[in-house]
KEMARPA-939515 format. One record per atom (N, C-alpha, C): residue number from 0; residue in three letters; atom name; x, y, z. Coordinates in steps of 0.2 Angstrom, whole numbers, always signed. Each point is the difference from the previous one (the first is absolute). Example, Ala and Ser with C-alpha at 12.3 -4.5 7.8 and 13.67 -1.06 7.14 Angstrom:
# residues 2
ATOM   pos   code   site       u       v       w
ATOM     0    ALA      N     +66     -28     +39
ATOM     0    ALA     CA      -4      +6      +0
ATOM     0    ALA      C      +4      +6      +0
ATOM     1    SER      N      -2      +5      -4
ATOM     1    SER     CA      +4      +6      +1
ATOM     1    SER      C      -4      +5      +3
# end
This chain:
# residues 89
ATOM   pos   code   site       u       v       w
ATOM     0    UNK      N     -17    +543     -95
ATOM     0    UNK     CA      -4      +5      +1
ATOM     0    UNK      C      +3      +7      -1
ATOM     1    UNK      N      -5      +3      -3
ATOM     1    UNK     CA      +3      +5      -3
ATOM     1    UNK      C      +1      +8      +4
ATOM     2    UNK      N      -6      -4      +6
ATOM     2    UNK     CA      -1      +8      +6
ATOM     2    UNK      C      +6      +2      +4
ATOM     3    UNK      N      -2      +7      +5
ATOM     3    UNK     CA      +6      +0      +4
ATOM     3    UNK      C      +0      -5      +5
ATOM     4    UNK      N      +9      +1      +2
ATOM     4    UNK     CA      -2      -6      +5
ATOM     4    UNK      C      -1      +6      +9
ATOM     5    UNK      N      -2      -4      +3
ATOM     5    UNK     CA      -3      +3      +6
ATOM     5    UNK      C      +5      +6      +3
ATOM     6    UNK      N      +7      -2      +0
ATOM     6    UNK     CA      +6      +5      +0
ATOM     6    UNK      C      -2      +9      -3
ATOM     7    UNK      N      -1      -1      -7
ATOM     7    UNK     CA      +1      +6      -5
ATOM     7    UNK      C      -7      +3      +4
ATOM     8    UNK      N      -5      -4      +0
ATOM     8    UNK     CA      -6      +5      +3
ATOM     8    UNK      C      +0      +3      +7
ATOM     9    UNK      N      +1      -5      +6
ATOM     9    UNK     CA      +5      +3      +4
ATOM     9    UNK      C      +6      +9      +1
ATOM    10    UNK      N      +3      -4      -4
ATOM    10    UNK     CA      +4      +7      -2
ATOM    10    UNK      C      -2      +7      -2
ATOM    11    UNK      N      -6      -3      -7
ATOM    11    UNK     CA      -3      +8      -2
ATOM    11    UNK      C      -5      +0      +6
ATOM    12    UNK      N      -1      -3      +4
ATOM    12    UNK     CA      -4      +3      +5
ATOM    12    UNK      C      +1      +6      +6
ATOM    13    UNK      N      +6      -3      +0
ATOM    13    UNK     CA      +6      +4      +5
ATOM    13    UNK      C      +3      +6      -3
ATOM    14    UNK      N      -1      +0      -5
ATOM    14    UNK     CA      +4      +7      -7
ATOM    14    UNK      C      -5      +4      +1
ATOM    15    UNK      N      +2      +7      +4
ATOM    15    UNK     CA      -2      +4      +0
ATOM    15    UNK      C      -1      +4      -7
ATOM    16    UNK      N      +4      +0      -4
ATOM    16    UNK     CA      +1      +4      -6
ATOM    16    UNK      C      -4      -7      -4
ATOM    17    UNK      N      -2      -6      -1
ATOM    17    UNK     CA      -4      -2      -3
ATOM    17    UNK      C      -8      +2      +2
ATOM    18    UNK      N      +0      +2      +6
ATOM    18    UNK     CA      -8      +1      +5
ATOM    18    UNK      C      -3      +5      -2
ATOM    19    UNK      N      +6      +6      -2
ATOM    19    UNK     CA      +0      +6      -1
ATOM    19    UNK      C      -1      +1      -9
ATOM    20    UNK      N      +2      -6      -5
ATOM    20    UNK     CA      -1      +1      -6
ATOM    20    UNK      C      -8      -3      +0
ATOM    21    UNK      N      -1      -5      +1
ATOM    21    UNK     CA      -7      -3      +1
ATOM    21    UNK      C      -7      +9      +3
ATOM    22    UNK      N      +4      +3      +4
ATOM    22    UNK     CA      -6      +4      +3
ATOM    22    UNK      C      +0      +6      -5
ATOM    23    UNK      N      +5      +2      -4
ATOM    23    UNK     CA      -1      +4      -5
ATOM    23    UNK      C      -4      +0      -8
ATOM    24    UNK      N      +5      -8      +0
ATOM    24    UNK     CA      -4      -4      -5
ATOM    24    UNK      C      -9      +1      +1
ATOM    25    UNK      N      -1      -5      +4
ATOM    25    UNK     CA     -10      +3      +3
ATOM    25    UNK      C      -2      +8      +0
ATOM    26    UNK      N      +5      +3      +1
ATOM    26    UNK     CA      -3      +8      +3
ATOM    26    UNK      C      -1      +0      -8
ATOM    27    UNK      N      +3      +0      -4
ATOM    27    UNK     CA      +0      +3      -9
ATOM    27    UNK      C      -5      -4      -3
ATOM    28    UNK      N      +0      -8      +0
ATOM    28    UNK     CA      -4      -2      -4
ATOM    28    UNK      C      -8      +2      +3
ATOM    29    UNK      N      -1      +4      +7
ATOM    29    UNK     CA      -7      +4      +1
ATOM    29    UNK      C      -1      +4      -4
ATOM    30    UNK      N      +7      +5      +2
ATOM    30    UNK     CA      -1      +5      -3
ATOM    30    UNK      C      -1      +3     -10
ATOM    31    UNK      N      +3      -7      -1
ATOM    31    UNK     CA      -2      +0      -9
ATOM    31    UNK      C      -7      -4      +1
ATOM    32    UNK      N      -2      -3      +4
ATOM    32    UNK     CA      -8      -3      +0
ATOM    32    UNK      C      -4      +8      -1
ATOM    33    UNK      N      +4      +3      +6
ATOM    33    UNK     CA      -7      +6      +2
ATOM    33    UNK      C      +1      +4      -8
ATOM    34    UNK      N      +6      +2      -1
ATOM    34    UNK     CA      +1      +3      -4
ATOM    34    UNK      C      -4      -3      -9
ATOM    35    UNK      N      -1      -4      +1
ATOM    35    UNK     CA      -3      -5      -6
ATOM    35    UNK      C      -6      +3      -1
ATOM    36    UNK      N      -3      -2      +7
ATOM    36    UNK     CA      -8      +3      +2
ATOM    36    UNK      C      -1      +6      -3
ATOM    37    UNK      N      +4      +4      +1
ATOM    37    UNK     CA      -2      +8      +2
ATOM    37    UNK      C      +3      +2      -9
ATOM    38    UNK      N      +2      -6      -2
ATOM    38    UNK     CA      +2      +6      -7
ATOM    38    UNK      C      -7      -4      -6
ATOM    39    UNK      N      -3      -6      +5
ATOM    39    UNK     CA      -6      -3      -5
ATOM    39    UNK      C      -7      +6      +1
ATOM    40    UNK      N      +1      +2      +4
ATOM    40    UNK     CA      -5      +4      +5
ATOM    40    UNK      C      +0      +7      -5
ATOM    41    UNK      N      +4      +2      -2
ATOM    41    UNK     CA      +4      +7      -2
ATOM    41    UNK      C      -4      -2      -8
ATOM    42    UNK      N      +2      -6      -2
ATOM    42    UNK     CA      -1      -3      -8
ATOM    42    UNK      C      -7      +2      +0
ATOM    43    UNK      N      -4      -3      +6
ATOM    43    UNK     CA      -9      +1      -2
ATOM    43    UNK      C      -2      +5      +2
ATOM    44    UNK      N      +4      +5      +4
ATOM    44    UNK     CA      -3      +5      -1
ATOM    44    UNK      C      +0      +4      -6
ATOM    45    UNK      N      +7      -1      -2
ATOM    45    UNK     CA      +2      +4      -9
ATOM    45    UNK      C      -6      -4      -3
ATOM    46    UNK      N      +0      -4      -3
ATOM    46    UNK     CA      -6      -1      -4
ATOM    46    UNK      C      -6      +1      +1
ATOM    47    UNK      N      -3      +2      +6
ATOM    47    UNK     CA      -5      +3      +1
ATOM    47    UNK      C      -1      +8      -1
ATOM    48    UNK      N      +7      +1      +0
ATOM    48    UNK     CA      +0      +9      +1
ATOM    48    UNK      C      -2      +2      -8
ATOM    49    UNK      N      -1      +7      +1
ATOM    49    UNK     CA      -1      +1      -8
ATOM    49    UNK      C      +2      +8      -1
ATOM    50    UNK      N      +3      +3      +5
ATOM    50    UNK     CA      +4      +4      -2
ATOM    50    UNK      C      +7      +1      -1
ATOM    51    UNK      N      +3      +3      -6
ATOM    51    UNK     CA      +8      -1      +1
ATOM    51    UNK      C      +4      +2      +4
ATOM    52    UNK      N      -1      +5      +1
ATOM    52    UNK     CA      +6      -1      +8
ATOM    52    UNK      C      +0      -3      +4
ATOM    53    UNK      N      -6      -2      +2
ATOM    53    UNK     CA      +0      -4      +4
ATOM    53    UNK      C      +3      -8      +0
ATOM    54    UNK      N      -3      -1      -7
ATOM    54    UNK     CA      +3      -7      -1
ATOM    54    UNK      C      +8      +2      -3
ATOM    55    UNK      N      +4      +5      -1
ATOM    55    UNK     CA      +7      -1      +0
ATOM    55    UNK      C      +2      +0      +6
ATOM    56    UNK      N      -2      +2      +7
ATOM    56    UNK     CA      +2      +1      +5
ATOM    56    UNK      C      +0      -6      +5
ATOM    57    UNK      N      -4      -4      -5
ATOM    57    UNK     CA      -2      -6      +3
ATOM    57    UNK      C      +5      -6      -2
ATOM    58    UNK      N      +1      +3      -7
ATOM    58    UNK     CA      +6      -4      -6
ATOM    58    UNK      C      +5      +1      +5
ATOM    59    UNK      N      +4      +7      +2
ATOM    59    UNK     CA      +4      +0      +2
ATOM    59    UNK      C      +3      -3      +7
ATOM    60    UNK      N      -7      +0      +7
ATOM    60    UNK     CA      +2      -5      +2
ATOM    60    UNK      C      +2      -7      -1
ATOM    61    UNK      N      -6      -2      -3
ATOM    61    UNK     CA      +0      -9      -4
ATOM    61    UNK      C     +10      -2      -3
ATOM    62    UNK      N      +2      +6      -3
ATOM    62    UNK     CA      +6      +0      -2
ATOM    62    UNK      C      +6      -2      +6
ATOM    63    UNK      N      -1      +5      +5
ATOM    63    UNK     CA      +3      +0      +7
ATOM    63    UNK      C      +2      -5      +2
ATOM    64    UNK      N      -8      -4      +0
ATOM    64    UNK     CA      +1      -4      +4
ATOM    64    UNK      C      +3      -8      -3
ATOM    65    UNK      N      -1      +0      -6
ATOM    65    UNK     CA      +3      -5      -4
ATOM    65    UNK      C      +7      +0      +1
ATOM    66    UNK      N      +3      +6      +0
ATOM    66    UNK     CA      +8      +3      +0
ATOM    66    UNK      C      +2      -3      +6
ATOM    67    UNK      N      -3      +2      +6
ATOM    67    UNK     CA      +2      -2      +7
ATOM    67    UNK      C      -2      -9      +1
ATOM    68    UNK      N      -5      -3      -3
ATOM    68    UNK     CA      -2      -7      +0
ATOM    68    UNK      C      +6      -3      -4
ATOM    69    UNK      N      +2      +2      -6
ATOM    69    UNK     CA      +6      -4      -4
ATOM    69    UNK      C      +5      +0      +3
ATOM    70    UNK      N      +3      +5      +5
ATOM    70    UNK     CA      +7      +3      +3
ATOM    70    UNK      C      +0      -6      +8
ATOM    71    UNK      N      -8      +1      +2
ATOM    71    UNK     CA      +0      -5      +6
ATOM    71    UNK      C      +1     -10      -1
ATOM    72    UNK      N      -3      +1      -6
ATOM    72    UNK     CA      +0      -8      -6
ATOM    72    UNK      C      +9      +0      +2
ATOM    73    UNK      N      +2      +4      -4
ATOM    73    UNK     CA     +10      -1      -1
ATOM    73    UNK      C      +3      -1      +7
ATOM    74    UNK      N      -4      +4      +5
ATOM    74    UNK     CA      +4      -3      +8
ATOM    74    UNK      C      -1      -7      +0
ATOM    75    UNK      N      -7      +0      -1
ATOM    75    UNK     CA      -1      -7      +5
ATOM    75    UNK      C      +3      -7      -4
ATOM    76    UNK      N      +1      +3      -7
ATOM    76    UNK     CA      +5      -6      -2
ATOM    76    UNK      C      +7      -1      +1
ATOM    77    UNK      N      +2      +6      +1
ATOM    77    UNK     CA      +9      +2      +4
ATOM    77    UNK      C      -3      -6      +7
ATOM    78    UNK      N      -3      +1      +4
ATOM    78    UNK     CA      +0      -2      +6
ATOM    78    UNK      C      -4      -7      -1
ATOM    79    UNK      N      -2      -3      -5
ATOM    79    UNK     CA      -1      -7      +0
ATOM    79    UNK      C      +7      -3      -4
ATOM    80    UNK      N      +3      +6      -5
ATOM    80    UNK     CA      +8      -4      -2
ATOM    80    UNK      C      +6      +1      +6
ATOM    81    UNK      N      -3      +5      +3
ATOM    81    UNK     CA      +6      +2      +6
ATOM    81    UNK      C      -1      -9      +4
ATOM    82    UNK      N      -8      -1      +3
ATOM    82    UNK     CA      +1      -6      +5
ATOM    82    UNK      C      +1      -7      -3
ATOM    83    UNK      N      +1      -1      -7
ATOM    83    UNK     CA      +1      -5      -3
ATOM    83    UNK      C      +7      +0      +1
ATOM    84    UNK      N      +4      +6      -2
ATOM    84    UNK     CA      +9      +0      -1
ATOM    84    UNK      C      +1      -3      +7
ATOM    85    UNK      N      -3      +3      +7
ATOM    85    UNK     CA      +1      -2      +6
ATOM    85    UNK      C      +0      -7      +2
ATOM    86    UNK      N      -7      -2      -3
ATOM    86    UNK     CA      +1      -7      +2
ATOM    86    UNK      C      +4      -7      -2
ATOM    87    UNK      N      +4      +2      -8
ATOM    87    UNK     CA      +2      -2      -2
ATOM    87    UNK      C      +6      +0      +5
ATOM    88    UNK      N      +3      +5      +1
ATOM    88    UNK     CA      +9      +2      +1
ATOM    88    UNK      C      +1      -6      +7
# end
């Protein structure tokens, strides 16, 4: 069988600092959920707007949030290769 044995789960259950990567891990993947929402939300309004500054103001958020969505992406992949390096060692 190729699962954990009952030992390894045990253990990351008692790992403070696995309970603590798990709860950050969740807090981000909302926060790129919300943040996903709110920059589709930004997109329809830009294509509904029909004045330019307002739709660059709008570009400009839409940009923000991509910036901050891609940098949250690169965490949350550190912290799925951070708990793979962990479980292996």
């Amino acid at each position: 069988m190729s699962g954990k044995s009952n030992f390894q789960k045990f253990r990351e259950f008692l790992s403070k600092d696995y309970r603590d990567q798990l709860k950050k891990r969740d807090k981000l993947i909302e926060m790129l959920r919300r943040m996903r929402e709110k920059q589709h939300e930004l997109e329809a309004e830009r294509a509904g707007e029909s004045h330019a500054d307002v739709q660059e103001s709008l570009d400009m958020q839409i940009r923000l949030l991509r910036e901050q969505r891609r940098k949250g992406i690169e965490l949350l992949r550190e912290l799925r290769e951070l708990r793979r390096q962990t479980r292996q060692d």
